[in-house]
N, CA, C and O atoms as CSV, one atom per row, in Angstrom:
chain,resi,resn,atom,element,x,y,z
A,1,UNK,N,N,-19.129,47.386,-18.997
A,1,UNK,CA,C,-20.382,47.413,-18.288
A,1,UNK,C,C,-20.286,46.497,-17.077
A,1,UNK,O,O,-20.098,45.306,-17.325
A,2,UNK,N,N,-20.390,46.880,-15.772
A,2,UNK,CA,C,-20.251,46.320,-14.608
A,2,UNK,C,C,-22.082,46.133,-14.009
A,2,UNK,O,O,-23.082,46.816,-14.231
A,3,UNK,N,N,-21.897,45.127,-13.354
A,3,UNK,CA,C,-23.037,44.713,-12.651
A,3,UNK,C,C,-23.163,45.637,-11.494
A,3,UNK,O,O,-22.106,45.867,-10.906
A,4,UNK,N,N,-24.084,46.132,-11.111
A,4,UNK,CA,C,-24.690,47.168,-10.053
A,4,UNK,C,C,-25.278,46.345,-9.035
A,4,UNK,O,O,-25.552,45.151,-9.155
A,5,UNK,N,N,-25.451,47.065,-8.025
A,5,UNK,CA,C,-26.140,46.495,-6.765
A,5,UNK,C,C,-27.892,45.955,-6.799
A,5,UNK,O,O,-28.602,45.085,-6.294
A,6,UNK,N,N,-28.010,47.348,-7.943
A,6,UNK,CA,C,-29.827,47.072,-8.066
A,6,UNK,C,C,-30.078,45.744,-8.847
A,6,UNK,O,O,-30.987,45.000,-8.478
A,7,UNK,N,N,-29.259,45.418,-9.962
A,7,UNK,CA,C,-29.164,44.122,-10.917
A,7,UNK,C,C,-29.248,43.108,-9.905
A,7,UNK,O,O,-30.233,42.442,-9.587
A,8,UNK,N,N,-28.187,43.081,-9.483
A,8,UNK,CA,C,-27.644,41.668,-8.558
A,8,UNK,C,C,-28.871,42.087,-6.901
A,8,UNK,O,O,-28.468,41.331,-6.017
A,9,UNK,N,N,-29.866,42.809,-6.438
A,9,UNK,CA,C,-31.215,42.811,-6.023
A,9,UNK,C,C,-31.919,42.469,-6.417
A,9,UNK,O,O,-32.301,41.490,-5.777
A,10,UNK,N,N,-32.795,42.752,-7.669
A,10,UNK,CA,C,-33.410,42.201,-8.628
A,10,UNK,C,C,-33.325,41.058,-8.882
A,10,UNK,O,O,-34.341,40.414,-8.620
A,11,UNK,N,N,-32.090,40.244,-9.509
A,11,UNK,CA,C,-31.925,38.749,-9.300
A,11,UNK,C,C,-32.004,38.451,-8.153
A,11,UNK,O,O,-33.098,37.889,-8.221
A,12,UNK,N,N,-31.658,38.350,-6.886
A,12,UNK,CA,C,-32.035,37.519,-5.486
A,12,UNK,C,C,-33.749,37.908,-5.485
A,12,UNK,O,O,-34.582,37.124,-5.029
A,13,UNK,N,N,-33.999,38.851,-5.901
A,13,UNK,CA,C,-35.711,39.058,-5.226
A,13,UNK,C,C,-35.873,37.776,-6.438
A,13,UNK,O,O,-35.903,36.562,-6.235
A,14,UNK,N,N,-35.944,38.353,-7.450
A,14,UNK,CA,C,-37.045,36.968,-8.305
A,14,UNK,C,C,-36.358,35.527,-8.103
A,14,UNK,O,O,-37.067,34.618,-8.534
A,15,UNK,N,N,-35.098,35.103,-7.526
A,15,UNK,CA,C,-34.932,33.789,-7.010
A,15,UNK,C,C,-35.886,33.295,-6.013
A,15,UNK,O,O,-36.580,32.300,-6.221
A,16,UNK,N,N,-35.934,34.061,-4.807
A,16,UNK,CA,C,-36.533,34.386,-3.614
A,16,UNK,C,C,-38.093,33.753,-4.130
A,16,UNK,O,O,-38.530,32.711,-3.642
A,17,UNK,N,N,-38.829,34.522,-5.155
A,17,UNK,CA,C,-40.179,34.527,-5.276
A,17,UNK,C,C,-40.210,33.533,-6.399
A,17,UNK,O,O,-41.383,33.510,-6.772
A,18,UNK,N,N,-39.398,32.580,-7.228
A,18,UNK,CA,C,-39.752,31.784,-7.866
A,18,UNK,C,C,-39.346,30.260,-6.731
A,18,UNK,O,O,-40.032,29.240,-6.655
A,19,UNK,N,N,-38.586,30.431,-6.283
A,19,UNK,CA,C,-37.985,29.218,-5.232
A,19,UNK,C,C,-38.850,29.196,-3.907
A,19,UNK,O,O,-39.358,28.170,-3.455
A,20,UNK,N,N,-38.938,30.266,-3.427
A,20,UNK,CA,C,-39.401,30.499,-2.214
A,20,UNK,C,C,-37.760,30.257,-1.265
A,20,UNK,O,O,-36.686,29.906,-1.754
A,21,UNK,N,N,-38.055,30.575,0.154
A,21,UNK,CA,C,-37.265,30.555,1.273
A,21,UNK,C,C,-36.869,29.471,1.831
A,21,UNK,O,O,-35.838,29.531,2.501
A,22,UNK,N,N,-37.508,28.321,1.715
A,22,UNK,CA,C,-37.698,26.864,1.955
A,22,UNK,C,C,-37.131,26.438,1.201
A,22,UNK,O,O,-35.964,26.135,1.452
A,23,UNK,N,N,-37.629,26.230,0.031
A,23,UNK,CA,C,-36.702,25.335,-1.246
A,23,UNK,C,C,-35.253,25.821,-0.950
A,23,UNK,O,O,-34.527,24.866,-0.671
A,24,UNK,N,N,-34.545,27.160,-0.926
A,24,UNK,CA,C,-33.291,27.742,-0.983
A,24,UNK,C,C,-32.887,26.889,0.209
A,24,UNK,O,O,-32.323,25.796,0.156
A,25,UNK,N,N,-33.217,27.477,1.157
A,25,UNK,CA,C,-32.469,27.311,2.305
A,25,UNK,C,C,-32.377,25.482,2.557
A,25,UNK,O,O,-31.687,25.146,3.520
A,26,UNK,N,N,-32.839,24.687,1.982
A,26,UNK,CA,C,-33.007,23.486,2.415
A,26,UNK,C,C,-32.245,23.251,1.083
A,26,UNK,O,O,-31.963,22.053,1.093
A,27,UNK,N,N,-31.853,23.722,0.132
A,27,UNK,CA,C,-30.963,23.207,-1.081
A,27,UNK,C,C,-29.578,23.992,-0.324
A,27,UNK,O,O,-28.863,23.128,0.184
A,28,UNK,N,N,-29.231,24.881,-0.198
A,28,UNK,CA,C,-28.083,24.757,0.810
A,28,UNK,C,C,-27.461,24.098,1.679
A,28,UNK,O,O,-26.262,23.900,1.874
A,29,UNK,N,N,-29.025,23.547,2.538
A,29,UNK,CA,C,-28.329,22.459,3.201
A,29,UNK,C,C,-27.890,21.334,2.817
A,29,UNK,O,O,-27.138,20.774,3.615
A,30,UNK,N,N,-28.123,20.776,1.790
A,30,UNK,CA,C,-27.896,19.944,0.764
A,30,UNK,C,C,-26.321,19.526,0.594
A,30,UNK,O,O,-25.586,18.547,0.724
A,31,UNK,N,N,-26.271,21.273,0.118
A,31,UNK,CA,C,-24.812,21.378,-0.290
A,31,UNK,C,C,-24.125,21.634,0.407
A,31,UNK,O,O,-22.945,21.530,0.072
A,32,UNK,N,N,-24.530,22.245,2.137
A,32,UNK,CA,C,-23.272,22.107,3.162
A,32,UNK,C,C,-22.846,20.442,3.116
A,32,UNK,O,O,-21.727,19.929,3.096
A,33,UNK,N,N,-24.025,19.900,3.109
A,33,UNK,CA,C,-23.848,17.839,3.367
A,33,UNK,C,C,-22.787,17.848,2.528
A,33,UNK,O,O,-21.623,17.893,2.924
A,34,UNK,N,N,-23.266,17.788,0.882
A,34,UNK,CA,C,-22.058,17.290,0.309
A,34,UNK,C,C,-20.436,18.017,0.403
A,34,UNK,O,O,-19.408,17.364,0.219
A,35,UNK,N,N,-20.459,19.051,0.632
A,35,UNK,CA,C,-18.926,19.488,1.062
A,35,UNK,C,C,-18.439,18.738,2.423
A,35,UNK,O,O,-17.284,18.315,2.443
A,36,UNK,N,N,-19.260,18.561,3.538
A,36,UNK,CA,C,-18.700,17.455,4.616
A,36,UNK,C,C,-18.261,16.536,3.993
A,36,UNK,O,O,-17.037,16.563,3.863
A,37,UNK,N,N,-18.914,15.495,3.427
A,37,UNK,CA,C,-18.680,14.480,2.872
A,37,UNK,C,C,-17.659,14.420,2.441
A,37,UNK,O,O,-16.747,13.742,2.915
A,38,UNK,N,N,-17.569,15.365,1.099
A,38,UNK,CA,C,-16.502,15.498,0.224
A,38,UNK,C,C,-15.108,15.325,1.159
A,38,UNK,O,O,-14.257,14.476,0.895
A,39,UNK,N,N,-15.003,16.309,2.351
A,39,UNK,CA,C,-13.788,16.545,2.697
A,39,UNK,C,C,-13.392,15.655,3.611
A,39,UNK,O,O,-12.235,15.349,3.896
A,40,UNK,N,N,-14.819,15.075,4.254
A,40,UNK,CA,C,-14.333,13.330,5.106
A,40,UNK,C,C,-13.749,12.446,4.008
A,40,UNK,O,O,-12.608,11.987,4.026
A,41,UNK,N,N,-14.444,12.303,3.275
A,41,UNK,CA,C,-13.825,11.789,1.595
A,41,UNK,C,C,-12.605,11.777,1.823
A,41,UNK,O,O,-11.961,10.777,2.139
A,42,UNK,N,N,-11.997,13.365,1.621
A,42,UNK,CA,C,-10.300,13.341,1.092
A,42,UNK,C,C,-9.567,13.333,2.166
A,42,UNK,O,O,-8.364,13.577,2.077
A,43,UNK,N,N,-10.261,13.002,3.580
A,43,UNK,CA,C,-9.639,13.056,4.943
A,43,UNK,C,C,-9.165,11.591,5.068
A,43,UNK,O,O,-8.198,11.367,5.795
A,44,UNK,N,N,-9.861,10.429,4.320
A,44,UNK,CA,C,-10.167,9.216,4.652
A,44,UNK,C,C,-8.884,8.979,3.581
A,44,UNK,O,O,-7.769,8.535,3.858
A,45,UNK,N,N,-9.389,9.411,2.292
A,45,UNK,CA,C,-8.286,8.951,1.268
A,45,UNK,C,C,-6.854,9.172,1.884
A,45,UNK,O,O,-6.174,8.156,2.025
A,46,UNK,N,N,-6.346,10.313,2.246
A,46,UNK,CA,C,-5.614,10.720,2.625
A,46,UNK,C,C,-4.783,10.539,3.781
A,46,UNK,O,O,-3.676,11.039,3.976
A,47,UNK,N,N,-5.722,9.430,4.855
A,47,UNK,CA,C,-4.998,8.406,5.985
A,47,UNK,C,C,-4.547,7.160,5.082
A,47,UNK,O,O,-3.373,6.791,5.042
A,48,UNK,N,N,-5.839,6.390,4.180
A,48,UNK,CA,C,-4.911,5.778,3.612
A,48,UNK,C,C,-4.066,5.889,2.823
A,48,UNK,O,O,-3.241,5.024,3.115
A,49,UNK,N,N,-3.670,6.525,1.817
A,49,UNK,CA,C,-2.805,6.348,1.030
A,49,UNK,C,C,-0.890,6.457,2.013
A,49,UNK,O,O,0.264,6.067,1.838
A,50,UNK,N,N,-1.637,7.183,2.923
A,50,UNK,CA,C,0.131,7.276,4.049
A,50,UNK,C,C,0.065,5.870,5.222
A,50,UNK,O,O,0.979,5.478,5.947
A,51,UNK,N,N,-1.538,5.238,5.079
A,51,UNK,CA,C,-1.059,3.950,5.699
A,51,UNK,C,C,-0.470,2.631,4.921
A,51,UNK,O,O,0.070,1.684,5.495
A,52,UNK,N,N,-0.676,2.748,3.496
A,52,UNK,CA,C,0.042,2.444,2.343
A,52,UNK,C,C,1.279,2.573,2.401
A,52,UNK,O,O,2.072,1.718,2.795
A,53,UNK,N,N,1.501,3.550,2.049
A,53,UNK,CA,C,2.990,3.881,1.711
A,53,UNK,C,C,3.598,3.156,3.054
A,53,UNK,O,O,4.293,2.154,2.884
A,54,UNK,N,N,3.373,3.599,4.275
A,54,UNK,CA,C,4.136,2.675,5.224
A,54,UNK,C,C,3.893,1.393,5.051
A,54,UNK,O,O,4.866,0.710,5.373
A,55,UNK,N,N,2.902,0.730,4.635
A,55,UNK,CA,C,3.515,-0.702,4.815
A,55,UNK,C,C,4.146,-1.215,3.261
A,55,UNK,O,O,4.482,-2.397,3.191
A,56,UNK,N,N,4.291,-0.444,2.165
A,56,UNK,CA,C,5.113,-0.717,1.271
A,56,UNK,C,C,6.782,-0.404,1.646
A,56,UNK,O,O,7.806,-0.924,1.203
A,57,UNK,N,N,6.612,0.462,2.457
A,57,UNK,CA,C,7.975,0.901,2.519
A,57,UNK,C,C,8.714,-0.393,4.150
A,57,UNK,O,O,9.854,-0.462,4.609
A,58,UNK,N,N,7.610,-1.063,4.491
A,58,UNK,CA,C,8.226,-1.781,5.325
A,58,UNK,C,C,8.351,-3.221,4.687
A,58,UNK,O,O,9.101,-4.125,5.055
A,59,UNK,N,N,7.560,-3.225,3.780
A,59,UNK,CA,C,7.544,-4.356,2.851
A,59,UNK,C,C,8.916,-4.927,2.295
A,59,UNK,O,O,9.421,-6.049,2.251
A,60,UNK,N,N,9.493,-2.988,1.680
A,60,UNK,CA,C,11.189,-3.271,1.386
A,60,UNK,C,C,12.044,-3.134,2.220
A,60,UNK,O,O,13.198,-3.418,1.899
A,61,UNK,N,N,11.837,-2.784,3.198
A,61,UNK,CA,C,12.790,-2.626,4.579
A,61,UNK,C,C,13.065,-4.242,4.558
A,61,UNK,O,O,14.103,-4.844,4.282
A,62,UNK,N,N,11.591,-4.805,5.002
A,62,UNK,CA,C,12.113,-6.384,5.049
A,62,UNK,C,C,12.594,-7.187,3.674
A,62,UNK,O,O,13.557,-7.891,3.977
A,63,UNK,N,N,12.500,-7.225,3.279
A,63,UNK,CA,C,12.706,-7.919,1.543
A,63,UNK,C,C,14.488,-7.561,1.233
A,63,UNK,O,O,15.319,-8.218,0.607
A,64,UNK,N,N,14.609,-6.250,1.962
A,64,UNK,CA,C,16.124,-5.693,1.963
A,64,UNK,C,C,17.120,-6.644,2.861
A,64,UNK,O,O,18.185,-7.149,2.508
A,65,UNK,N,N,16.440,-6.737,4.151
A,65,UNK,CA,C,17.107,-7.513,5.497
A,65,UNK,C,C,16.856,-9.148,4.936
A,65,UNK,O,O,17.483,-9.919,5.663
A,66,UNK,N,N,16.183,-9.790,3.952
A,66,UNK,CA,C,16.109,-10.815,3.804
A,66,UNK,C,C,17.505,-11.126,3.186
A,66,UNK,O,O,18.094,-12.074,3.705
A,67,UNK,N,N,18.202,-10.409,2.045
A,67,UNK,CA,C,18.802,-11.158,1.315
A,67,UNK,C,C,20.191,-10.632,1.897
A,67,UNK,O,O,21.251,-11.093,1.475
């Protein structure tokens, strides 16, 4: 048994008329925010952990030239 077009109509109309157009559309925007976030998030993590690694790896560069 597959879902039909009229089913999946039926559900958006009574979302539509229990939420209204406002509530939806302003809870979307919501969730565009948190996906920015999220991906400044793993943009941020993701400079540091490679500004890390370089200064560990210069850490043993020098520690190497010491002895």
């Amino acid at each position: 048994m597959s879902i039909g077009f009229w089913q999946i109509a039926i559900v958006v109309i009574l979302v539509v008329l229990l939420f209204g157009r406002g509530k939806i559309s302003s809870l979307m925007g919501d969730v565009a925010k948190g996906i920015k976030s999220f991906k400044k998030g793993m943009a941020s993590d993701a400079t540091e952990d490679s500004e890390t690694k370089n200064i560990s790896e210069n850490n043993q560069d020098s520690n190497n030239n010491k002895e």
